[in-house]
N, C-alpha and C positions, 0 to 999 in steps of 0.2 A: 302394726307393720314392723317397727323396730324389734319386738320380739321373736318374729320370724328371719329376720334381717339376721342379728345374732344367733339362732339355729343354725343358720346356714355356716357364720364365721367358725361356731363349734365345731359344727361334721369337718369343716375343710380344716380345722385346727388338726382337730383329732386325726385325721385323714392323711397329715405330714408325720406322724408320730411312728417309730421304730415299734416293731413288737416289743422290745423289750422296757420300750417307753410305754405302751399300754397295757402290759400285763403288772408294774407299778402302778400305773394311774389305778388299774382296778383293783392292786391291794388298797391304795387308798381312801377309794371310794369305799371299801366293805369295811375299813375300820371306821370311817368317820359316818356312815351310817350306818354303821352294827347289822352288815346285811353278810351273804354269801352268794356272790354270783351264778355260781352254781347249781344252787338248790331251785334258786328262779329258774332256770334255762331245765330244770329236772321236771319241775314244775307244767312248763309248758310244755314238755314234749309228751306229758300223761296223757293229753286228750288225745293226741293221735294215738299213738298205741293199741285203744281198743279199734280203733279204725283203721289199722294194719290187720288186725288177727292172727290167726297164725301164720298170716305172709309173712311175717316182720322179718323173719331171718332170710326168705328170699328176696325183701326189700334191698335189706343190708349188703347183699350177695349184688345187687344191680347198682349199688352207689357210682359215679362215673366220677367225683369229687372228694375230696379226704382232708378233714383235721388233720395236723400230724401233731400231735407231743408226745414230748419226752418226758418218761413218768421214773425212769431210773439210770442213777452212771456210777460205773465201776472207780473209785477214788483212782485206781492203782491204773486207771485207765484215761483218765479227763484228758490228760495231750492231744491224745485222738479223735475222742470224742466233741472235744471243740473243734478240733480242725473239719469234722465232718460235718456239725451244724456250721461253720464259716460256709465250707465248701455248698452246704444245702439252701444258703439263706440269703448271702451274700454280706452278712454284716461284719463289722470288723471284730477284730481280736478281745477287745473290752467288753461288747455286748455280746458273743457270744461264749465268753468264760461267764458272764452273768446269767445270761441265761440254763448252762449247764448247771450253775452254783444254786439255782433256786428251782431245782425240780420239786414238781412236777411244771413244765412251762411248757408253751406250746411253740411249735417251731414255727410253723407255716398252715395257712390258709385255705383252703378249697384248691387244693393243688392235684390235679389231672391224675387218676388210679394210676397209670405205670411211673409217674414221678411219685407219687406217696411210695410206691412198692421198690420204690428206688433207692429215696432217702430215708425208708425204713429198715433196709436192707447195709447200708453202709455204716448207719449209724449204730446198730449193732453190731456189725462187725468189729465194729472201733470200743465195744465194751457197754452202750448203751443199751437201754432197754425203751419200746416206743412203741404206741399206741396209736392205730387209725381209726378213726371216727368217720361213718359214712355218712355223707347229707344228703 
């Protein structure tokens, strides 16, 4: 019971944490266990794949939910470019030059198609460069 009991303090640990405290946590985690989160997460999503078939691009086209990261920033541009992820995220000025400074990071979460197409939209404009991911 004690084991589950602490599962639970983790999730809600983890659960109080800024994005830009969990995309740390999870370089952490992949040096201290010599992993890369992303290969897992590539990993899993093979099996689906052949069980899309050739829908998979009108899958993608019906997503109602979006990753957003940011995969590139124009140095001659970062002023903007933060102020667009502050503006997109609501985080403050520190964690959001951090986040700019460590691309590729992710901005936000399963955030509603016309807000991804929003905050993918501004933050380009500001000299960024930004990738939607559909779930």
């Amino acid at each position: 019971m004690s084991k589950t009991l602490n599962l639970d303090e983790i999730v809600e640990t983890l659960s109080q944490l800024s994005v830009l405290d969990l995309s740390n946590l999870k370089k952490l985690l992949e040096e201290k266990w010599d992993v890369k989160a992303a290969a897992a997460a590539v990993a899993f999503a093979g099996p689906a794949a052949p069980a899309a078939g050739a829908d998979a691009g009108a899958a993608a086209e019906e997503s109602t939910e979006f990753d957003i990261k940011l995969v590139g920033a124009d140095d001659t541009k970062k002023i903007a470019i933060i102020k667009a992820v502050r503006e997109a995220t609501g985080l403050g000025l520190k964690e959001a030059k951090e986040l700019v400074e460590s691309v590729p990071s992710e901005i936000k979460k399963a955030a509603p198609k016309a807000e991804a197409a929003e905050i993918k939209k501004k933050i380009e404009e500001a000299g960024g460069k930004v990738e939607l991911k559909g779930l």
